[in-house]
C-alpha positions in Angstrom: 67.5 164.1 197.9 66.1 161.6 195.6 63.8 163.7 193.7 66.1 164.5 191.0 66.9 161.3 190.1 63.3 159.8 189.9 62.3 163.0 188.0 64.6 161.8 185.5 63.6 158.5 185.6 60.5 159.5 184.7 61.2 162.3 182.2 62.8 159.5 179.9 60.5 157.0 180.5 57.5 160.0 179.2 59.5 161.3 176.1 59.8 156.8 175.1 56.5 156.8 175.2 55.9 159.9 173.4 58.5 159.2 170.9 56.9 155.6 170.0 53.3 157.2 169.7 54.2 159.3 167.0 57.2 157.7 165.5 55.3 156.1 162.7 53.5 159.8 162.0 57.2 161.2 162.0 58.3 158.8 159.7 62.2 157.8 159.3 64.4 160.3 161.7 67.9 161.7 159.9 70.5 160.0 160.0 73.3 163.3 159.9 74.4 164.1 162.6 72.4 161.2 164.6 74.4 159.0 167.4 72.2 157.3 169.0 69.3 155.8 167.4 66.2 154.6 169.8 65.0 151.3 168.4 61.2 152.0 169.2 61.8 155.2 167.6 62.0 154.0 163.8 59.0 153.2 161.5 57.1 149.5 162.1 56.9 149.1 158.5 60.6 149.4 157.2 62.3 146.6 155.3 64.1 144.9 158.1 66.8 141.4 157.8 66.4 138.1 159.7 69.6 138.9 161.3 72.3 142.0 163.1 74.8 143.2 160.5 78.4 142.2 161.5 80.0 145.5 162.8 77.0 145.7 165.1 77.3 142.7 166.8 81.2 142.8 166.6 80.4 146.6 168.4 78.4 144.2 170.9 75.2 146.8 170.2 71.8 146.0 169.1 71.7 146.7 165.5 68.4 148.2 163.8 68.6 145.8 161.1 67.3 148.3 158.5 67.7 146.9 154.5 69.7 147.3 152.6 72.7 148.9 155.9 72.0 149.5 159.2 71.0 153.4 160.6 73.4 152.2 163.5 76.2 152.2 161.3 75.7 154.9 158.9 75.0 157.3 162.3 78.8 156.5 163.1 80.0 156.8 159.3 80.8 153.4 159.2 80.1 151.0 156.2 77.5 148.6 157.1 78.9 145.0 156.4 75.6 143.6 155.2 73.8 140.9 156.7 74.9 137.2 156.7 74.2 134.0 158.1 77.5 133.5 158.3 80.5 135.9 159.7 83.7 135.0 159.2 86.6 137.0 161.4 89.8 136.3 159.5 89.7 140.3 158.1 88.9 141.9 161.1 92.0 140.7 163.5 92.3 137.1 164.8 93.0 138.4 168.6 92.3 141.3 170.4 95.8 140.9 172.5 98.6 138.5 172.5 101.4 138.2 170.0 98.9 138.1 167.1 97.1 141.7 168.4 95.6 143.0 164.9 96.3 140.2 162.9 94.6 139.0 159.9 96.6 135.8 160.3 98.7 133.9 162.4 102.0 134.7 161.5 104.8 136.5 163.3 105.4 139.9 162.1 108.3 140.1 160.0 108.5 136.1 159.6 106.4 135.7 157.0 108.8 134.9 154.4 109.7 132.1 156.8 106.3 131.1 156.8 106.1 131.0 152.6 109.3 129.0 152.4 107.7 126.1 155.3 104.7 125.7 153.0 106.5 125.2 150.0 108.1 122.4 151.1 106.8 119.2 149.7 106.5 117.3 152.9 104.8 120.0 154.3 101.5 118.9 156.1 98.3 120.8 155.8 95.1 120.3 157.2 92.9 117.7 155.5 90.1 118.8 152.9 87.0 118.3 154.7 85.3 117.8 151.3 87.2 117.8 148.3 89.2 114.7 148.3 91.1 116.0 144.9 93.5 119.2 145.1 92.5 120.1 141.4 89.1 120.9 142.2 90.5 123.1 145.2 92.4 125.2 142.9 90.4 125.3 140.0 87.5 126.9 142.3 89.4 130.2 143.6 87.5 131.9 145.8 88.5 135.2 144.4 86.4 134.7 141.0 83.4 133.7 143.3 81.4 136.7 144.9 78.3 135.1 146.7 75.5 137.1 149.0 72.3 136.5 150.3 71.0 134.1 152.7 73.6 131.3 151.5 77.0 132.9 152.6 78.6 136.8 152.5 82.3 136.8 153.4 84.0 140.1 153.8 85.7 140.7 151.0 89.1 142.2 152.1 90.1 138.2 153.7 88.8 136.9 150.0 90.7 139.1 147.8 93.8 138.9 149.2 94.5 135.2 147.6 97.7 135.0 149.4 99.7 131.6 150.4 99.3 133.0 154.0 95.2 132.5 153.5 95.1 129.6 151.9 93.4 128.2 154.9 90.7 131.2 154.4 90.8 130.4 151.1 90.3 126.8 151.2 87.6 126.9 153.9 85.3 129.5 152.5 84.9 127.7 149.9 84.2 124.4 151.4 81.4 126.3 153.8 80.2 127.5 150.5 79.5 124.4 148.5 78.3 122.7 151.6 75.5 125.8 151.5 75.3 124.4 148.2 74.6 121.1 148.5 72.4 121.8 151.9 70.6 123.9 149.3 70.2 121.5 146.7 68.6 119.1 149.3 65.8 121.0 150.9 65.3 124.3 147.8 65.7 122.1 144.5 65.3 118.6 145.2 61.0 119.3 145.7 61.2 121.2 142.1 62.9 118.0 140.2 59.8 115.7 141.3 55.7 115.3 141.2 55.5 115.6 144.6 58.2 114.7 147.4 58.4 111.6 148.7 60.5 109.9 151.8 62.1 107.5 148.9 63.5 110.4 146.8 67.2 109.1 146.5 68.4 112.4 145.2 69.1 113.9 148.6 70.2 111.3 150.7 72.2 108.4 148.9 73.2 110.5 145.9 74.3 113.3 148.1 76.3 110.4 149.9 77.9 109.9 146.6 78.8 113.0 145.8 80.8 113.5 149.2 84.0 111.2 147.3 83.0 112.1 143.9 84.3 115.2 142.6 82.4 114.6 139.3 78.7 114.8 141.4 79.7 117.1 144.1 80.3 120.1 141.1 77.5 119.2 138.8 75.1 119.2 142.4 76.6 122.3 143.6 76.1 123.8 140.0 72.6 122.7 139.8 72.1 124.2 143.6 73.5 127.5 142.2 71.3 127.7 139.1 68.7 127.4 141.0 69.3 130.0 143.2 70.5 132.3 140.1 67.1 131.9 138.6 64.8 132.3 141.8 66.7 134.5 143.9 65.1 137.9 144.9 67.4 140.4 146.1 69.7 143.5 144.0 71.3 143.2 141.0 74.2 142.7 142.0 73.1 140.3 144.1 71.4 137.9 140.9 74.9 138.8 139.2 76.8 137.1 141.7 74.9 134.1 141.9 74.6 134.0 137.8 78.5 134.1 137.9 78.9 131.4 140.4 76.6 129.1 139.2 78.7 130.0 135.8 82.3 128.6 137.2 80.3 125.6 138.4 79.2 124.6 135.2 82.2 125.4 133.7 84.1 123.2 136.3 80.9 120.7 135.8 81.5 120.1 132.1 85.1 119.9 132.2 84.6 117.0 134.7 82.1 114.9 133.1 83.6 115.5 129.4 86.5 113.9 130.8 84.2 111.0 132.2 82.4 110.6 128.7 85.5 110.3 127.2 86.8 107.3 129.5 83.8 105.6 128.8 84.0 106.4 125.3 87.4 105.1 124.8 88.3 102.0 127.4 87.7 101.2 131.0 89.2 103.8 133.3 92.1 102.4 134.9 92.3 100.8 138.6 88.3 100.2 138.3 87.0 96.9 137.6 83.6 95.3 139.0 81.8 97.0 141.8 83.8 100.2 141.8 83.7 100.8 137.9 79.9 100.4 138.7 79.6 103.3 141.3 82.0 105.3 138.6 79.6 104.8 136.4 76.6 105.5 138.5 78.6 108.7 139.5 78.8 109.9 136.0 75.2 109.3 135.3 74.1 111.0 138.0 76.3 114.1 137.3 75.2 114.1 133.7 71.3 114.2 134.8 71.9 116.8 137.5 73.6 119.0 134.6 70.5 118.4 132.4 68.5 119.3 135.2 70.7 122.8 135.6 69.4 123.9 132.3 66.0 123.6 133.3 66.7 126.9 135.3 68.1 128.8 132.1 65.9 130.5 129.6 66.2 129.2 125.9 68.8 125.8 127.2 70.9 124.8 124.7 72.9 121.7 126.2 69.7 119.7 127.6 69.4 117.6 124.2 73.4 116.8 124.2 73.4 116.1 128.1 70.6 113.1 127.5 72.6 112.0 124.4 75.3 111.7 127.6 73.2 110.3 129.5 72.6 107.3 127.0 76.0 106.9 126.2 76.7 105.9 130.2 73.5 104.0 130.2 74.4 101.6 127.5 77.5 100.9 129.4 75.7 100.2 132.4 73.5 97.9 130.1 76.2 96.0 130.1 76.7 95.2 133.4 73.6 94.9 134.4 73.7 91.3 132.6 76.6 90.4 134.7 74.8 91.6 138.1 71.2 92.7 139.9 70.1 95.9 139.0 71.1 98.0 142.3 68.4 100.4 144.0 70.2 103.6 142.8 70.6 103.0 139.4 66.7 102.3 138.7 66.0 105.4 140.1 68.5 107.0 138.0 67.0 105.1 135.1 63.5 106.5 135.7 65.0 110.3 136.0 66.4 109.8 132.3 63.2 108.1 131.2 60.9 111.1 132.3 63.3 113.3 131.0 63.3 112.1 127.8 59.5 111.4 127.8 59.1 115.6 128.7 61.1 116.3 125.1 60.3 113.3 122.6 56.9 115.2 121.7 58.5 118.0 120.6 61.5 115.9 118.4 61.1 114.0 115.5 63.7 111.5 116.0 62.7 107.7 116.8 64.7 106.6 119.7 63.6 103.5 121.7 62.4 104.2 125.3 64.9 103.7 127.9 64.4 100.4 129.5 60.3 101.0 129.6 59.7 97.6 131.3 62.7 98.4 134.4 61.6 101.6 134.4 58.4 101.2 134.7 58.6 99.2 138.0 61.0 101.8 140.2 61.5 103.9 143.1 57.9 105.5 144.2 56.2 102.5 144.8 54.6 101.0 142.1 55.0 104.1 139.6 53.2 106.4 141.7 53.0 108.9 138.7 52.3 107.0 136.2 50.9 110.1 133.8 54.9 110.3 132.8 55.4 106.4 131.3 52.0 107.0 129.6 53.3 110.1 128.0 56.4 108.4 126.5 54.6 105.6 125.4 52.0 107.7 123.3 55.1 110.0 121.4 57.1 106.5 120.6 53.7 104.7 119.1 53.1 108.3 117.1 56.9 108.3 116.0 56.6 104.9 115.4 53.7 104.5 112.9 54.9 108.1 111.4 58.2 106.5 110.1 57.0 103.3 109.3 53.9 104.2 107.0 53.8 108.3 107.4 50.2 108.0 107.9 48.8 107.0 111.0 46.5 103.6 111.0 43.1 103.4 112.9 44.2 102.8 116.8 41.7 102.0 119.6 41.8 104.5 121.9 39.8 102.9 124.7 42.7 101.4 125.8 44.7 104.5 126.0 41.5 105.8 128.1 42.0 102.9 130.3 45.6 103.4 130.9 45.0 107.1 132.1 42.2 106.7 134.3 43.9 103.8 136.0 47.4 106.4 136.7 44.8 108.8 138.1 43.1 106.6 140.7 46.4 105.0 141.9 47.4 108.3 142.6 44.7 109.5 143.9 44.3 106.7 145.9 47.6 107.4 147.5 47.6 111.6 148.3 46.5 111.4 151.3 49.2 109.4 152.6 51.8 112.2 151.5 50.2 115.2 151.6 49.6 116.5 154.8 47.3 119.5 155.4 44.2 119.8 153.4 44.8 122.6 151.5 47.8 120.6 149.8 45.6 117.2 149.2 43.0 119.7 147.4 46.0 121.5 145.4 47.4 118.2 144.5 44.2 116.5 143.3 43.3 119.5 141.2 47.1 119.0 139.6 46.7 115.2 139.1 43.1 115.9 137.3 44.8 118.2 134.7 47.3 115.9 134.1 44.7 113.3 133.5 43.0 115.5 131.3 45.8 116.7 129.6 47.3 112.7 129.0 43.6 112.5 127.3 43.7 115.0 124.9 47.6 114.4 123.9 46.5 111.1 122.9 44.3 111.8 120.5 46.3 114.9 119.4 49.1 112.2 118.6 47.5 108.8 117.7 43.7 110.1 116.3 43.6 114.3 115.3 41.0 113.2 113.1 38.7 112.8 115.7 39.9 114.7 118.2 36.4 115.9 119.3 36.0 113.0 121.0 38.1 114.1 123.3 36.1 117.8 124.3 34.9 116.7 127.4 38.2 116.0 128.9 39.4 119.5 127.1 36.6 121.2 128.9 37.2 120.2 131.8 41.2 121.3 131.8 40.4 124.3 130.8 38.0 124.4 134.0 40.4 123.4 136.2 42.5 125.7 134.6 40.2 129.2 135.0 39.8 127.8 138.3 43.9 128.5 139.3 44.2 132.2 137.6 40.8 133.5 139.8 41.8 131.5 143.0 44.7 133.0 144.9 46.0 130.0 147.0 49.3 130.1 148.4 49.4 125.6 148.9 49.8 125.8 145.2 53.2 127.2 145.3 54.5 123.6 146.4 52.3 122.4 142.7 53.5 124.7 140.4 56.5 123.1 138.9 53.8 120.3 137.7 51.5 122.3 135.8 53.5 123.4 132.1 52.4 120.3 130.2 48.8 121.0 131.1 49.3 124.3 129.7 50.5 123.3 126.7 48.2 120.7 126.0 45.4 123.2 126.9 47.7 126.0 124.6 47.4 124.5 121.5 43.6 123.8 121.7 42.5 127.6 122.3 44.4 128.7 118.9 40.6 130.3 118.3 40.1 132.2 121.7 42.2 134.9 122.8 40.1 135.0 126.5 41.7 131.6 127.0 45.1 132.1 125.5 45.3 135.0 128.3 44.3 132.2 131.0 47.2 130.0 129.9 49.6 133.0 129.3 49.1 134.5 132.6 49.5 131.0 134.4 52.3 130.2 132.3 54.1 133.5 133.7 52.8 132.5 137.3 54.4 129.1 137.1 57.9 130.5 135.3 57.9 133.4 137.9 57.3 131.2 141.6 59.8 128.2 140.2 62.4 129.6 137.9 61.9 126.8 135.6 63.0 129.1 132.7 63.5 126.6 129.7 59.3 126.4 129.8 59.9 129.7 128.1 60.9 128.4 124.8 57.5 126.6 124.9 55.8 129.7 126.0 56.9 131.1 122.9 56.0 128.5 120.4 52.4 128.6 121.5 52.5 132.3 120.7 54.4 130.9 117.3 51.5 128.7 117.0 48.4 130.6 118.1 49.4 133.2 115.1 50.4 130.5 112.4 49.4 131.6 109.1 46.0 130.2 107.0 48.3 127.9 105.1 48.7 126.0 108.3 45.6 126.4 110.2 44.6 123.0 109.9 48.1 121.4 111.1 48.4 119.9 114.2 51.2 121.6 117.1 53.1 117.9 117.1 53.9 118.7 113.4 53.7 122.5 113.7 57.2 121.9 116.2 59.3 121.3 113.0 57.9 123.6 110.9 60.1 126.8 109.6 57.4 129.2 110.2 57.2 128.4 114.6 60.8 129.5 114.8 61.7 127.1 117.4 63.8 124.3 117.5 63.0 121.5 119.9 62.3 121.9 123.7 61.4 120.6 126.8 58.5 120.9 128.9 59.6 120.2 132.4 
């Protein structure tokens, strides 16, 4: 009497296994007129997300995750959600039963006029911000001119758009989720791009992200920085890119209004209700939302606001010259110091303008240890003697450059010395010491580029050796060099503007520069990109003029950039 039943049993159990044989022969099945869709039946190659889609796992069935909507969903003619790490429930009914069946907020049918009027009311309590701490940055960011997707946050669109009083909690919480994405984002997807290599003493995110929690001033330009990182290095649709274009947009929009009004404060008087200790963290605050701004436009191609965010970031330094004299020099603001320092030593060789080095001797003697990458200080050190002797004579006097040698072999060997302490597996110490040897290299030639051209053939062995180094990375395919590649566009240009007489090699460093603007989506290397090109075809009336005066020339076509 049992036959029938283990017959089918069986039956289903054969056609499973027939159906997963030849499934991936079959290819995709139809989705017309399909119901149900047999997991094991559907190709092993297809595009597939991390996660279920949201009507799937609100349906409580196993969703085929198929890219870009589900097969589950489009089988029942239903609009597949998309898939986030994060579903929020406020559009599709807060409660299943009770008096708030169907729902999209908790409000009494028919009372919500009632509802309106209680919130109006100025004494009126709401829930505490969990991170804003000022109500002007809460309704300056609406979430209705912000659409985000991706990995970082996808909410459904019908509780967003509907910017009602009676959502304001929706409101208000989407987008504190959001800029804590942010922020999370900033600390473990941009903080490794805006260093040499990351190191445990990195204050950017633990005590500045600190900071930024009460400062609205830092907690915009960090979440604007996060978001132009992801605008730049995101892979996903169109749409997708637009959206986080747009977003990181209002942030920088919100960012500049916030530190324009800081500038001016310091500009004009002492803001007022700060004195001592806390006009010192305001300060600190403002620098280090200034820099992350600067650091922002290293994610857009062809920046524009980079030169006037360090003229900022010198305005706030100078006041926090000041007190400096009347205090110690705190932990925070050295290592803010030193971010301003390298980012002014990665543009002085491409801008004629004198300007003193920021506090060389603090500087010099920060965070890192004992300036674990000391390739940096030498660099701003050899474009302030160039600039120097340039305006004080215009011709540049005999110099030693043994001692300039000396300087760069002794920033290789202390780093050296110290890789294997921070990098881990092999196949990152290996990456890493090939990065620190072009570095060296490339410190070598600069030198003489900028203090000796006359005799610049002195300096061929070192240039050989880049440029091995160099063919080395474009025929080697290793994937630990994704971690290095945000270190390698000064090398390039160094190595750049001494193949002006090879095309083979101009390819190497073209294709490498691509590789390197491609994997980091630091974009503003593309202005320097192009001035090589500028350079490499520069007519016979300038053939003989070195790229450090070439930059100002009318015939490059470029204005002054930065080589981060």
């Amino acid at each position: 009497m049992f036959l029938p039943l283990v017959f089918q049993k069986f039956r289903l159990r054969f056609l499973r296994y027939f159906d997963t044989l030849h499934a991936q022969d079959r290819g995709p099945l139809p989705v017309t007129g399909m119901r149900n869709i047999r997991l094991d039946s559907l190709p092993n190659g297809r595009p597939v997300a991390s996660r279920d889609c949201a009507l799937c796992t609100r349906r409580r069935i196993r969703c085929d995750r198929t890219v870009p909507s589900c097969l589950k969903c489009a089988s029942r003619n239903h609009e597949c959600p998309g898939f986030s790490s994060i579903n929020l429930k406020w559009d599709q009914g807060i409660a299943s039963r009770g008096k708030f069946a169907g729902s999209m907020v908790p409000i009494h049918r028919g009372k919500a006029s009632v509802f309106n009027d209680s919130m109006r009311k100025p004494h009126a309590r709401r829930p505490k911000a969990i991170t804003f701490r000022s109500p002007q940055t809460r309704a300056e960011l609406s979430v209705s001119s912000i659409r985000y997707h991706g990995d970082l946050l996808e909410v459904a669109s019908g509780a967003l758009h509907r910017a009602s009083q009676d959502q304001y909690l929706v409101n208000r919480c989407a987008r504190v989720i959001l800029l804590d994405r942010l922020l999370d984002h900033f600390s473990t997807g941009v903080v490794p791009r805006l260093t040499w290599i990351e190191l445990p003493d990195n204050l950017w995110p633990t005590t500045l992200r600190s900071l930024a929690q009460g400062s609205r001033c830092l907690y915009l330009s960090l979440s604007c920085l996060a978001a132009a990182h992801l605008s730049a290095t995101q892979i996903g649709t169109i749409s997708e890119r637009s959206s986080f274009k747009q977003l990181h947009d209002r942030l920088r929009e919100l960012s500049l209004q916030s530190v324009n009004q800081g500038i001016a404060r310091v500009l004009t008087n002492t803001p007022s209700g700060l004195s001592g200790e806390s006009l010192h963290l305001w300060l600190t605050e403002t620098l280090a939302s200034i820099i992350a701004l600067c650091y922002a436009e290293a994610f857009r191609p062809a920046p524009t606001r980079w030169k006037l965010h360090l003229y900022g970031c010198r305005t706030v330094v100078d006041r926090l010259s000041l007190h400096r004299e009347l205090g110690p020099e705190r932990l925070v603001e050295k290592f803010l110091l030193k971010e301003v320092a390298d980012l002014e030593a990665l543009s002085d060789f491409s801008t004629p303008t004198l300007m003193s080095p920021i506090s060389t001797t603090r500087a010099s003697t920060l965070a890192c240890g004992n300036s674990f990458w000391g390739f940096t200080d030498l660099i701003r050190e050899i474009s302030f003697t160039e600039k120097k002797h340039q305006h004080a004579s215009g011709k540049m006097s005999a110099i030693d450059m043994s001692a300039w040698h000396t300087r760069a072999d002794e920033s290789y060997h202390g780093i050296i010395s110290n890789v294997r302490d921070m990098c881990g597996r092999q196949g990152n110490i290996t990456c890493f010491e090939s990065v620190a040897r072009a570095h060296h290299y490339a410190t070598v030639v600069y030198s003489y580029q900028a203090l000796a051209p006359e005799v610049i053939g002195e300096a061929t062995v070192a240039l050989e050796a880049l440029f091995t180094i160099l063919k080395d990375m474009c025929t080697t395919d290793n994937e630990a060099m994704t971690a290095f590649w945000h270190d390698m566009f000064f090398p390039l240009l160094i190595a750049g503007t001494e193949c002006s007489a090879d095309e083979g090699l101009q390819a190497i460093v073209e294709h490498l520069y691509l590789t390197a603007l491609s994997i980091t989506g630091l974009w503003c290397n593309s202005a320097s990109l192009q001035f090589l090109k500028s350079y490499w075809q520069r007519s016979q009336a300038n053939v003989h003029m070195v790229w450090i005066q070439y930059v100002g020339n009318a015939e490059s076509g470029t204005g002054p950039f930065i080589v981060f």
